[in-house]
N, CA, C and O atoms as a CHARMM CRD file, in Angstrom:
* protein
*
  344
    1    1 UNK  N     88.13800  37.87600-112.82400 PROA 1      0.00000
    2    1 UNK  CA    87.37000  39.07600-113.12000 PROA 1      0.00000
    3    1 UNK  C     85.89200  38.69100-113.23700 PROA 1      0.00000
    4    1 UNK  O     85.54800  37.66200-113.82000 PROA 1      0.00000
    5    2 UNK  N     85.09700  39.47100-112.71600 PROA 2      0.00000
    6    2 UNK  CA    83.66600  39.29600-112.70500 PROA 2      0.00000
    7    2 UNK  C     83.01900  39.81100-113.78800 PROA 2      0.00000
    8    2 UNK  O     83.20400  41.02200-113.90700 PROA 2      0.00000
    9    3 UNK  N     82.24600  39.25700-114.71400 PROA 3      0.00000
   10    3 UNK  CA    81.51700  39.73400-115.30700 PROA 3      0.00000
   11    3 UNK  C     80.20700  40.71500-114.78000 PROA 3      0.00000
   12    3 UNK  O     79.53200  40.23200-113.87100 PROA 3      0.00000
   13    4 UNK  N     79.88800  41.80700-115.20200 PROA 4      0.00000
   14    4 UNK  CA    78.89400  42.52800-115.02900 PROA 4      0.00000
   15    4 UNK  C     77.81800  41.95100-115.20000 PROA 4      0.00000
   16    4 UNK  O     77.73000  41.33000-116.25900 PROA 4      0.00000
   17    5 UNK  N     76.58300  41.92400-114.23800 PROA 5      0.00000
   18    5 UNK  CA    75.60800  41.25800-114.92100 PROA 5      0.00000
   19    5 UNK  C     74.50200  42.52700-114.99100 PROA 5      0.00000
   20    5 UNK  O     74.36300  43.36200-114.09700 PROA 5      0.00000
   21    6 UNK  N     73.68000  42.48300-116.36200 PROA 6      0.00000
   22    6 UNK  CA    72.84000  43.41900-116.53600 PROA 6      0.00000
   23    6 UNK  C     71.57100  42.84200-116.49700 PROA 6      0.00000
   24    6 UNK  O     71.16800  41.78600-116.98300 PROA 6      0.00000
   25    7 UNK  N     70.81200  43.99300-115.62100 PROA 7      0.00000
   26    7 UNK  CA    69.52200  43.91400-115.12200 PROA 7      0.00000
   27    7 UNK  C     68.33000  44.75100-115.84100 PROA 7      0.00000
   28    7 UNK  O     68.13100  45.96500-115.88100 PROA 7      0.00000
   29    8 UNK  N     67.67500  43.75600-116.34500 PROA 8      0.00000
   30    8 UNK  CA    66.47200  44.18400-117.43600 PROA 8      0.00000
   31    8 UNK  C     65.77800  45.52800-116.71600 PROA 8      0.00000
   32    8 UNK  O     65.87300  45.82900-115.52600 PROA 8      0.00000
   33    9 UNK  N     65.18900  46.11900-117.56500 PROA 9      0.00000
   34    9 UNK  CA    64.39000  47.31300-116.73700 PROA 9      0.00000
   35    9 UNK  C     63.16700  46.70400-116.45400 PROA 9      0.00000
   36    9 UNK  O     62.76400  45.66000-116.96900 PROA 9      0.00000
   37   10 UNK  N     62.42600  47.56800-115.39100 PROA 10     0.00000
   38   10 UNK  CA    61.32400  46.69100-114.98400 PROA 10     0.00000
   39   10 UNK  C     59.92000  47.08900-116.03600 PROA 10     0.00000
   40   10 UNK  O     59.92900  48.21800-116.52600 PROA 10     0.00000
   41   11 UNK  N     58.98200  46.35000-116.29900 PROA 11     0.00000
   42   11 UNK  CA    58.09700  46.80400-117.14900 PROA 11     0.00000
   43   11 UNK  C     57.31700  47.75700-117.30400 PROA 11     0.00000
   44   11 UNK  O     56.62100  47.88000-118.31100 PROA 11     0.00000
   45   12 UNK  N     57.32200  48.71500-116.15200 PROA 12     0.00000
   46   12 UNK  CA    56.42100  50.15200-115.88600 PROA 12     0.00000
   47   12 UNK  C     57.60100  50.77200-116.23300 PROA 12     0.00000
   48   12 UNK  O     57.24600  51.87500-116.64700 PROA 12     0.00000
   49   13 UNK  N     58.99400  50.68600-116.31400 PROA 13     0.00000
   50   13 UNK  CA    60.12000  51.69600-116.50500 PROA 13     0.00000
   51   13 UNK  C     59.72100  51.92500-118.38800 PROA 13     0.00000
   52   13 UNK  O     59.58800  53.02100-118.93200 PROA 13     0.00000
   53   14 UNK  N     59.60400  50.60300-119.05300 PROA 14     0.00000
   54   14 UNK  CA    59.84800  50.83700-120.38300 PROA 14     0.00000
   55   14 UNK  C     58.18700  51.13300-120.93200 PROA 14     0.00000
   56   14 UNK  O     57.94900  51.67600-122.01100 PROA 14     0.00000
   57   15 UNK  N     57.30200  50.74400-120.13300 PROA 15     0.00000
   58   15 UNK  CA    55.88600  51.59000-120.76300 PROA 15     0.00000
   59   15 UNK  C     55.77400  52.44000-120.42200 PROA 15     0.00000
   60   15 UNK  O     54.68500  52.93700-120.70700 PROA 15     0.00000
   61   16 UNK  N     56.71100  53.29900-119.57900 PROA 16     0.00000
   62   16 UNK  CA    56.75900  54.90000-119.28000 PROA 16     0.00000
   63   16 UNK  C     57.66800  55.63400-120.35600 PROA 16     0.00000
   64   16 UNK  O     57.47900  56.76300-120.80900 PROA 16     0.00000
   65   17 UNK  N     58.63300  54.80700-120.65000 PROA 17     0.00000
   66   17 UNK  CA    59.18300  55.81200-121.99500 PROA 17     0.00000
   67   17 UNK  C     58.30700  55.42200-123.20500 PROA 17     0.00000
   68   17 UNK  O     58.02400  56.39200-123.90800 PROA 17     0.00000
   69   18 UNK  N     57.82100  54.26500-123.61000 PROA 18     0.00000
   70   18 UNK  CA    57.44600  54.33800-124.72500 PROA 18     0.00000
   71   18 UNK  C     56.00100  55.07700-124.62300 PROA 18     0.00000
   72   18 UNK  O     55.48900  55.20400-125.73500 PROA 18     0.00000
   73   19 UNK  N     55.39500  55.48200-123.78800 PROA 19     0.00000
   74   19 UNK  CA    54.47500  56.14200-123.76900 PROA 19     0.00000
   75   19 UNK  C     54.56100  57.75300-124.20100 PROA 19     0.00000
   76   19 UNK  O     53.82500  58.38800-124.95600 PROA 19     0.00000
   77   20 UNK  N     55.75600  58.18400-123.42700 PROA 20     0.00000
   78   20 UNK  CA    56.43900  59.55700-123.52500 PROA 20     0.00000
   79   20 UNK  C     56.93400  59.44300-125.49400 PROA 20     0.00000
   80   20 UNK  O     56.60900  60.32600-126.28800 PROA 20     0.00000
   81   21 UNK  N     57.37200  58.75500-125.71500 PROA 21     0.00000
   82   21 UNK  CA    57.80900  58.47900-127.13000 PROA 21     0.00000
   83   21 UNK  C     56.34100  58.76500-128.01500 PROA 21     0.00000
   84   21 UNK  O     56.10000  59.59600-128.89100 PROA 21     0.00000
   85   22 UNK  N     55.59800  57.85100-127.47500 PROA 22     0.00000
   86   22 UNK  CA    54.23500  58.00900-128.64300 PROA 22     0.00000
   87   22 UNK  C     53.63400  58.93300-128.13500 PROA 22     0.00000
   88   22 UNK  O     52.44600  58.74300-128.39600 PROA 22     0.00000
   89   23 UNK  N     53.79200  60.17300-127.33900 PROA 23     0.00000
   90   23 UNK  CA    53.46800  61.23200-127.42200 PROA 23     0.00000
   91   23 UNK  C     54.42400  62.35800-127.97100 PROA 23     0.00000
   92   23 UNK  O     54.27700  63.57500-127.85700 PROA 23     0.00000
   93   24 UNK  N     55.29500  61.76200-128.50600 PROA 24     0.00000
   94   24 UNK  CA    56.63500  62.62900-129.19800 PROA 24     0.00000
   95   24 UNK  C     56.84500  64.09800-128.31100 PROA 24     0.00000
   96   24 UNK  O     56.83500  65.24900-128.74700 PROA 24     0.00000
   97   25 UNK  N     57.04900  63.58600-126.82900 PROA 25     0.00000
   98   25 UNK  CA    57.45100  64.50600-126.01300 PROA 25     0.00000
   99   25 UNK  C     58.95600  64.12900-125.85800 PROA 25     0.00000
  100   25 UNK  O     59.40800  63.08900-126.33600 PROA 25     0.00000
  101   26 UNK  N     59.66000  64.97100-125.20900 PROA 26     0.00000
  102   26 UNK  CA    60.90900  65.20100-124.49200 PROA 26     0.00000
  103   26 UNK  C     60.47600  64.88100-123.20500 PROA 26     0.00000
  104   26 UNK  O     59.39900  65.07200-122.64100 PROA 26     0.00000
  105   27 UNK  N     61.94300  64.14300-122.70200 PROA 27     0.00000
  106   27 UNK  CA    61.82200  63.96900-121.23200 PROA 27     0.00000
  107   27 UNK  C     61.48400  65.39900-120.41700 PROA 27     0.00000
  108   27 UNK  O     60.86200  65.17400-119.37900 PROA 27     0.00000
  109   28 UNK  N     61.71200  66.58600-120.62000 PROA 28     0.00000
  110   28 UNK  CA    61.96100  67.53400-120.28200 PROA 28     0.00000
  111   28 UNK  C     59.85400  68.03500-120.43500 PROA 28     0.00000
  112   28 UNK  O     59.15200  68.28900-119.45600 PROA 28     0.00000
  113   29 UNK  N     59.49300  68.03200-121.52200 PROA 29     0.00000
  114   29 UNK  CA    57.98800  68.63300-121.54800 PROA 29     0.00000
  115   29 UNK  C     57.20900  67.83000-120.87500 PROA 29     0.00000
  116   29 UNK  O     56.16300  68.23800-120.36900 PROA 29     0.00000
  117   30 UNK  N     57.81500  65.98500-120.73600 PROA 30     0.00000
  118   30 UNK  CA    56.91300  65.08800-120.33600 PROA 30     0.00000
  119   30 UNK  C     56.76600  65.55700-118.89300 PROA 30     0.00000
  120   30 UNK  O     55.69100  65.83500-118.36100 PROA 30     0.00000
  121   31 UNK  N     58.26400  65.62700-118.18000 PROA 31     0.00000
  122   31 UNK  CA    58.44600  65.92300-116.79800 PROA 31     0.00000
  123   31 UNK  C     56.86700  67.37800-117.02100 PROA 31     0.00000
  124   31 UNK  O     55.76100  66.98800-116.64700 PROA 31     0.00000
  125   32 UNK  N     56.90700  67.98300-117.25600 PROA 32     0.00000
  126   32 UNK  CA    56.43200  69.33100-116.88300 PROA 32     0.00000
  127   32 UNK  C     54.98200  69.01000-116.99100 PROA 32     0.00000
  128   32 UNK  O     54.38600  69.77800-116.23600 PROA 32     0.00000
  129   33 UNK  N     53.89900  67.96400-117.78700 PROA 33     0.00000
  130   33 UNK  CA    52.79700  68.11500-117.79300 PROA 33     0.00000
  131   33 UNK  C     52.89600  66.88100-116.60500 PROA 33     0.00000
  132   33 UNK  O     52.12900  65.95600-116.87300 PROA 33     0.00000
  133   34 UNK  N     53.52600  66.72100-115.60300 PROA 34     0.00000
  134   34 UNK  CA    53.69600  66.02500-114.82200 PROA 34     0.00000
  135   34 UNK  C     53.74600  66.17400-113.47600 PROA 34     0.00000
  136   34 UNK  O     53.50100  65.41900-112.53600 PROA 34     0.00000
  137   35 UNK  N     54.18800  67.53800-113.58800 PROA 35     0.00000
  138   35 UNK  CA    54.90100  68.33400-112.24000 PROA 35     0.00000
  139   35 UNK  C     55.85400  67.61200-111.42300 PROA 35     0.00000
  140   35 UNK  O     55.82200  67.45400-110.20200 PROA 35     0.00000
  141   36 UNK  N     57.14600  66.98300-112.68900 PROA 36     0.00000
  142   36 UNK  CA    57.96600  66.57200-111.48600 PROA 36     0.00000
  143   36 UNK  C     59.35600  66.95800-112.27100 PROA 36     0.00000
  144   36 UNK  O     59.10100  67.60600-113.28600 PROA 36     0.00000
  145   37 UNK  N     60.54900  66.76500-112.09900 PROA 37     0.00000
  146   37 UNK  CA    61.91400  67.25400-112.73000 PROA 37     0.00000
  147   37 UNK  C     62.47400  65.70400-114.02500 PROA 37     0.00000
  148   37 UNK  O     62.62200  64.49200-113.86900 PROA 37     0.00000
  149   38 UNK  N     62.63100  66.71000-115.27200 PROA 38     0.00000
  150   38 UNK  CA    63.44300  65.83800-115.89100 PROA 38     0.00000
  151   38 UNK  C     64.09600  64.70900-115.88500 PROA 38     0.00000
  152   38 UNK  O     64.11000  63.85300-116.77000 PROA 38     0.00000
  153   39 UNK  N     64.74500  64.71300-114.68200 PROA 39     0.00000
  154   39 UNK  CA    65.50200  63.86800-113.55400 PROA 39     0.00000
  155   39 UNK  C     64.80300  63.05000-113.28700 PROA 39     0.00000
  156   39 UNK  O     65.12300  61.89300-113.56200 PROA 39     0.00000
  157   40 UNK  N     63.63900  63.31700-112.68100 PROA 40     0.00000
  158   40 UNK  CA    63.00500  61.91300-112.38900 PROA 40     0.00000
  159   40 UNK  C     62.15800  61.30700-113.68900 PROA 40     0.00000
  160   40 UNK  O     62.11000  60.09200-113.49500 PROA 40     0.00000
  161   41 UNK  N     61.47800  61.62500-114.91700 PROA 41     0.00000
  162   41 UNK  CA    61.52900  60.79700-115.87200 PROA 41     0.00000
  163   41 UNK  C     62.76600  59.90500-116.66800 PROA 41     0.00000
  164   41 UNK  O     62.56600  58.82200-117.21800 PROA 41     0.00000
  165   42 UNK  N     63.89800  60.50800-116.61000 PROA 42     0.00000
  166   42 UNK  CA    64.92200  59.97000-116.27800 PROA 42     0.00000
  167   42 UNK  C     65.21600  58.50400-115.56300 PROA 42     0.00000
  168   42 UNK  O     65.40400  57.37500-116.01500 PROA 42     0.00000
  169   43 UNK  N     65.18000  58.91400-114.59300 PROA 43     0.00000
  170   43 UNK  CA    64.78800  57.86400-113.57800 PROA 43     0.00000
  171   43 UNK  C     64.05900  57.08700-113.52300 PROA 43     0.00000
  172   43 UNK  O     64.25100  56.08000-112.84200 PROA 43     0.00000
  173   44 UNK  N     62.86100  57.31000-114.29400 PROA 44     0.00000
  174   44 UNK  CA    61.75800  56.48400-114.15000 PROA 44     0.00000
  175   44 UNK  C     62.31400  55.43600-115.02200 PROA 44     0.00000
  176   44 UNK  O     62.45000  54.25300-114.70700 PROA 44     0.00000
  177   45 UNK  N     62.73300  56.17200-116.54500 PROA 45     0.00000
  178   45 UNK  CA    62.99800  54.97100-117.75800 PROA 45     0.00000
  179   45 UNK  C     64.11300  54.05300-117.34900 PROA 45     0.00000
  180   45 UNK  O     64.25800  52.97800-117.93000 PROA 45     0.00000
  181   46 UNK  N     64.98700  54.46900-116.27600 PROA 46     0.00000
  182   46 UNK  CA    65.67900  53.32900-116.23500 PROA 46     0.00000
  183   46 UNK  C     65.69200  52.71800-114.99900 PROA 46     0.00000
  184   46 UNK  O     66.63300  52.33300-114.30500 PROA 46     0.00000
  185   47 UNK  N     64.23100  52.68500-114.79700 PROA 47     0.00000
  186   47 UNK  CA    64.11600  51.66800-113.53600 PROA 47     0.00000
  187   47 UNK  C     64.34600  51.92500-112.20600 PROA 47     0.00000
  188   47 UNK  O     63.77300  51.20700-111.38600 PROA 47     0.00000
  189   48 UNK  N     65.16900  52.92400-111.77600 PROA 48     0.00000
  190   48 UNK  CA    65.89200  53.28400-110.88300 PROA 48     0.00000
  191   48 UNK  C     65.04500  53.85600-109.74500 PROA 48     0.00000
  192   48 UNK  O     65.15900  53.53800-108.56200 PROA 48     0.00000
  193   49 UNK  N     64.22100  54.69700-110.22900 PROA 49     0.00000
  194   49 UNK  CA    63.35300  55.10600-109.26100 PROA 49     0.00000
  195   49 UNK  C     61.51200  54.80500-109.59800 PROA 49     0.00000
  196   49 UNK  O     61.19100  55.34100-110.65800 PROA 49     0.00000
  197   50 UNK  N     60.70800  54.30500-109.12000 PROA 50     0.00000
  198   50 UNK  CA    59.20900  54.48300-109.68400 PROA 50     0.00000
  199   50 UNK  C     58.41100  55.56600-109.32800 PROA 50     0.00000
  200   50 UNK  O     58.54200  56.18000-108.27000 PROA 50     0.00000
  201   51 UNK  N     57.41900  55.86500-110.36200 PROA 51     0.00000
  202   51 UNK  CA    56.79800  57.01500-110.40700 PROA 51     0.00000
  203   51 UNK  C     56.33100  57.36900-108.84700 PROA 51     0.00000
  204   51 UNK  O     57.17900  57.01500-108.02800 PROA 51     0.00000
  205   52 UNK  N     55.36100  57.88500-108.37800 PROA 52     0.00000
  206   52 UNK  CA    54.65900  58.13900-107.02900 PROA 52     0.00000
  207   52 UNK  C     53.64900  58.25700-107.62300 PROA 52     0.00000
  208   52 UNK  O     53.55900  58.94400-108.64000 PROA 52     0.00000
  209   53 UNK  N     52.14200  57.23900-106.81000 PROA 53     0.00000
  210   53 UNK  CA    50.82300  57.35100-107.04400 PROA 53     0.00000
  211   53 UNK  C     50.43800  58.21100-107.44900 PROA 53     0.00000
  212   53 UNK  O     49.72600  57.86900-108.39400 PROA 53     0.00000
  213   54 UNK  N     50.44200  59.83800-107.28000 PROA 54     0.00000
  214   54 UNK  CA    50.19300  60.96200-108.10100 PROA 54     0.00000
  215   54 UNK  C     50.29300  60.85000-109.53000 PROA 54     0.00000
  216   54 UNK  O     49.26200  61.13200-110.14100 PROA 54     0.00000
  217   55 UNK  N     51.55500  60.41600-110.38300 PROA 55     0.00000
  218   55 UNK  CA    51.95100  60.55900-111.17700 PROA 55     0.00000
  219   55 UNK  C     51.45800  59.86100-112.16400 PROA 55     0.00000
  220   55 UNK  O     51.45200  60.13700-113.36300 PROA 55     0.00000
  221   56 UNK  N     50.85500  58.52500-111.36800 PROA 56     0.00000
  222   56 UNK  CA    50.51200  57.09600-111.96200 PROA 56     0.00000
  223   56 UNK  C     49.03500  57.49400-112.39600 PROA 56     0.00000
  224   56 UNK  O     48.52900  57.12100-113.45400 PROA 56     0.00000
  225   57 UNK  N     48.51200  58.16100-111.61200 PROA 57     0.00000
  226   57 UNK  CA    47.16800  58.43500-112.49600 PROA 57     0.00000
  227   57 UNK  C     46.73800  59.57200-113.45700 PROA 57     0.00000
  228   57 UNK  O     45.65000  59.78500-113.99400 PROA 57     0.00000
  229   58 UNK  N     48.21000  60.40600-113.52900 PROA 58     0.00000
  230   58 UNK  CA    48.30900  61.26900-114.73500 PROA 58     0.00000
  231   58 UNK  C     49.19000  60.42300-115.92100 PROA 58     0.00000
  232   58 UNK  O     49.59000  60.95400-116.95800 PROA 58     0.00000
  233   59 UNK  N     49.30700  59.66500-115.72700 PROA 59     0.00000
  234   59 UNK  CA    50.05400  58.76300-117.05800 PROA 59     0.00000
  235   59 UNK  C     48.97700  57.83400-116.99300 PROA 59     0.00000
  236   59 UNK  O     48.84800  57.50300-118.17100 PROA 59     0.00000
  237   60 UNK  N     48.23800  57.29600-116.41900 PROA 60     0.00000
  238   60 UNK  CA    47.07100  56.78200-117.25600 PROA 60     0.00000
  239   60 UNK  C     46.18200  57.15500-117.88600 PROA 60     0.00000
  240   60 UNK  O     45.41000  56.47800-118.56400 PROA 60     0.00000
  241   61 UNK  N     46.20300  58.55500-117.68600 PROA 61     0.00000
  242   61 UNK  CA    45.21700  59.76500-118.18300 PROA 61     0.00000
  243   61 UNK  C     45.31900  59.87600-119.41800 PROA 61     0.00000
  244   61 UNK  O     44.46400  59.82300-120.30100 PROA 61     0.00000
  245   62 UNK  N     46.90700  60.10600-119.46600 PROA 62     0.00000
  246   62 UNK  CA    47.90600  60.36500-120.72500 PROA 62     0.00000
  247   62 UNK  C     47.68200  59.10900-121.81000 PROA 62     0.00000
  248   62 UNK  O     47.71700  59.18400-123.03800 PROA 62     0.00000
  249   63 UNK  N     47.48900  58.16000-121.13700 PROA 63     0.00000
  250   63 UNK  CA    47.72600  56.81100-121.80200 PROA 63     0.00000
  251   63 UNK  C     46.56100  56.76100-122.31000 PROA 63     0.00000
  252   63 UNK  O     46.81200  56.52100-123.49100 PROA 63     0.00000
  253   64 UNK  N     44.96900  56.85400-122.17100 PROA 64     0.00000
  254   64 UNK  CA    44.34600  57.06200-122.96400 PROA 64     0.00000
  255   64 UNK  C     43.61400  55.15900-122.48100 PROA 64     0.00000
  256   64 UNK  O     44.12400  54.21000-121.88400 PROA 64     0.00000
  257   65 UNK  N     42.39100  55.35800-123.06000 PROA 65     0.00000
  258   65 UNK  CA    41.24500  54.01100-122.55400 PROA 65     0.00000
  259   65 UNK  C     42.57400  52.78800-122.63600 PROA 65     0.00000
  260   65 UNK  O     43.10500  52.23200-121.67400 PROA 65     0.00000
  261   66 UNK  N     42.82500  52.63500-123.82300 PROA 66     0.00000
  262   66 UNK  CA    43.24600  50.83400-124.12600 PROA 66     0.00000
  263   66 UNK  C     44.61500  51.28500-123.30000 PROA 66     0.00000
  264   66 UNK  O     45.23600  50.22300-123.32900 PROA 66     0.00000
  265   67 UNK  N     45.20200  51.93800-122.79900 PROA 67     0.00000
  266   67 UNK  CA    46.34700  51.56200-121.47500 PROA 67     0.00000
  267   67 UNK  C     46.40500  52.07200-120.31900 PROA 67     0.00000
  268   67 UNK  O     47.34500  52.21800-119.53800 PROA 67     0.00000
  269   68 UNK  N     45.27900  52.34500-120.26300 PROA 68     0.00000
  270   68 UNK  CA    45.32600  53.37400-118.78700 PROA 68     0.00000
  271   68 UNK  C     45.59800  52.62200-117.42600 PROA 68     0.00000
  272   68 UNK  O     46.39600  52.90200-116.53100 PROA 68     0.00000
  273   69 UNK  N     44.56700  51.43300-117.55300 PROA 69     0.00000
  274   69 UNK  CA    44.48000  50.18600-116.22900 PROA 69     0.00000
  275   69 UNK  C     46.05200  50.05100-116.14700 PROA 69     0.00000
  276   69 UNK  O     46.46000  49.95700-114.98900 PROA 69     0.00000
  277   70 UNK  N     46.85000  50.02700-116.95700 PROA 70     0.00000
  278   70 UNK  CA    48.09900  49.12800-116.49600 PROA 70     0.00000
  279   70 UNK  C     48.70100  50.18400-115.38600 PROA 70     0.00000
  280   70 UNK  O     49.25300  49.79700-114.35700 PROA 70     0.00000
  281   71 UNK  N     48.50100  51.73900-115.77000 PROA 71     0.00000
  282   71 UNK  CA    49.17800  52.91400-114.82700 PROA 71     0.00000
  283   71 UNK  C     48.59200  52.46700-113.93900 PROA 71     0.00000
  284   71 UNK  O     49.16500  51.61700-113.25700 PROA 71     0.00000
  285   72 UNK  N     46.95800  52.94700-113.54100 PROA 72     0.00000
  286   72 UNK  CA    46.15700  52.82300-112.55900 PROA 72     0.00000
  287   72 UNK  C     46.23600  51.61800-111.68300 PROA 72     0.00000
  288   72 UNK  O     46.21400  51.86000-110.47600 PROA 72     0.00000
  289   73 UNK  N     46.33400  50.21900-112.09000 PROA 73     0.00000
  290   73 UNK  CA    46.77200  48.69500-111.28100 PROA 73     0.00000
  291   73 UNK  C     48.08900  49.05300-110.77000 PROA 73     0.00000
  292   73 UNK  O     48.36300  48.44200-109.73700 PROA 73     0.00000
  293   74 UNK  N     48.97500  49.84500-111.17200 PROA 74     0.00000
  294   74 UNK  CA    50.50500  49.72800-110.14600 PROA 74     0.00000
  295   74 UNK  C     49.97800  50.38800-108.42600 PROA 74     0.00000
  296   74 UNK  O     50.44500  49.91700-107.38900 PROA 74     0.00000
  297   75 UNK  N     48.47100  52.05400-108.46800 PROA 75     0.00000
  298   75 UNK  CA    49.22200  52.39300-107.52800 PROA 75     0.00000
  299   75 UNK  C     47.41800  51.13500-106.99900 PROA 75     0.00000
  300   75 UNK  O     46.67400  51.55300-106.11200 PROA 75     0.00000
  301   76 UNK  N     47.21100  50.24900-107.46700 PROA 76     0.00000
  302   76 UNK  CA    46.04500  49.30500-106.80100 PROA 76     0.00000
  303   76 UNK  C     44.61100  49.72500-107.19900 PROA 76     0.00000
  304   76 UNK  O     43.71100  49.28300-106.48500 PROA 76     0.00000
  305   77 UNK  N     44.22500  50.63400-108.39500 PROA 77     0.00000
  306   77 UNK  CA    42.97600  51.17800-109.16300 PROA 77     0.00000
  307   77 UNK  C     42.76000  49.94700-109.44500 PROA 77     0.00000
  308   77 UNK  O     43.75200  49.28400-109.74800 PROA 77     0.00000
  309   78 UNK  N     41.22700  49.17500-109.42900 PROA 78     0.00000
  310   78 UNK  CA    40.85900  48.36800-110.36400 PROA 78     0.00000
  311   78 UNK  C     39.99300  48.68800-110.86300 PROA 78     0.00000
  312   78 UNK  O     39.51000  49.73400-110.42900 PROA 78     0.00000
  313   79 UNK  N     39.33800  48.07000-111.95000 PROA 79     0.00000
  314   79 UNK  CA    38.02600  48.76000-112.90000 PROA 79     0.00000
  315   79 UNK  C     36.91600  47.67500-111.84000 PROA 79     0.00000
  316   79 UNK  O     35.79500  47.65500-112.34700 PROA 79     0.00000
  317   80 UNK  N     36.96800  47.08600-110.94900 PROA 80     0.00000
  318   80 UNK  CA    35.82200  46.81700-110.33600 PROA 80     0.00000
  319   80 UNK  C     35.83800  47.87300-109.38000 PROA 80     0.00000
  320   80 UNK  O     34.75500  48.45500-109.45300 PROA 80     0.00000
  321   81 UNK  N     36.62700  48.42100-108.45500 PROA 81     0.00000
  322   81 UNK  CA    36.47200  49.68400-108.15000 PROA 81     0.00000
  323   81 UNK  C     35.90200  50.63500-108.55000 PROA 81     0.00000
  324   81 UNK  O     34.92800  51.11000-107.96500 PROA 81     0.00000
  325   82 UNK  N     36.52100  51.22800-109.91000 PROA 82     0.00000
  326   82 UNK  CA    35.98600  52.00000-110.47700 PROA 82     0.00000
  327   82 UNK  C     34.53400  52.24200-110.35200 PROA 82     0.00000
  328   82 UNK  O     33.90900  53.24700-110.01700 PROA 82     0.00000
  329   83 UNK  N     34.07700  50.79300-110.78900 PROA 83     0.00000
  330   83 UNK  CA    32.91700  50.36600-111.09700 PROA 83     0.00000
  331   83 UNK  C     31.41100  50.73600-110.34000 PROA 83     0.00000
  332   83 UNK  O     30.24300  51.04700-110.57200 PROA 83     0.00000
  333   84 UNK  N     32.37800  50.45200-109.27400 PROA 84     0.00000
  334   84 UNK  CA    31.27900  50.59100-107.43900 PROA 84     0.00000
  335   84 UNK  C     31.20100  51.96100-107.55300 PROA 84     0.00000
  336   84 UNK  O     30.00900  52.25700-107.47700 PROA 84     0.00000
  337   85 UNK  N     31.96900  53.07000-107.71500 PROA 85     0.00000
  338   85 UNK  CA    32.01900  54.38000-107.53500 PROA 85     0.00000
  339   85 UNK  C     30.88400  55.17300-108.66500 PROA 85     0.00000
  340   85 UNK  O     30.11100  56.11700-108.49600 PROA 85     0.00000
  341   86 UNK  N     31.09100  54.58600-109.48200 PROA 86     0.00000
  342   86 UNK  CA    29.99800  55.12600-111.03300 PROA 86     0.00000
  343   86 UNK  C     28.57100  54.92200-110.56400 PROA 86     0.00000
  344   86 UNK  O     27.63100  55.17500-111.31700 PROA 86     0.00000
């Protein structure tokens, strides 16, 4: 018999719920200031599916100065970018 082996979530899966958490939202209100379905925050927390670039720069929005870069670096934002544009 094979043991199951369990696969850690990936690290944007669990700073997407704990983000949703320290905004003491529901998967359900988070989905909606999001514009995407329950289902896929869902999805997101357990790794299964990742957000879409859209989404990534409304959860860094959400996330506020001291975590925003980590949303913004998944879909390739850097603050030297930023930088050139200002």
């Amino acid at each position: 018999m094979r043991a199951a082996t369990k696969m850690a979530r990936p690290t944007w899966a669990t700073r997407i719920e704990k983000l949703r958490e320290r905004l003491n939202l529901s998967q359900t209100d988070f989905a909606q200031q999001l514009g995407v379905s329950a289902m896929a925050v869902s999805r997101w927390e357990r790794g299964i599916n990742e957000p879409p670039a859209k989404c990534y720069v409304v959860l860094g929005k959400m996330a506020g100065p001291a975590e925003c870069w980590f949303y913004w670096e998944r879909i390739g934002i850097t603050k030297r970018d930023v930088s050139k544009m200002l």
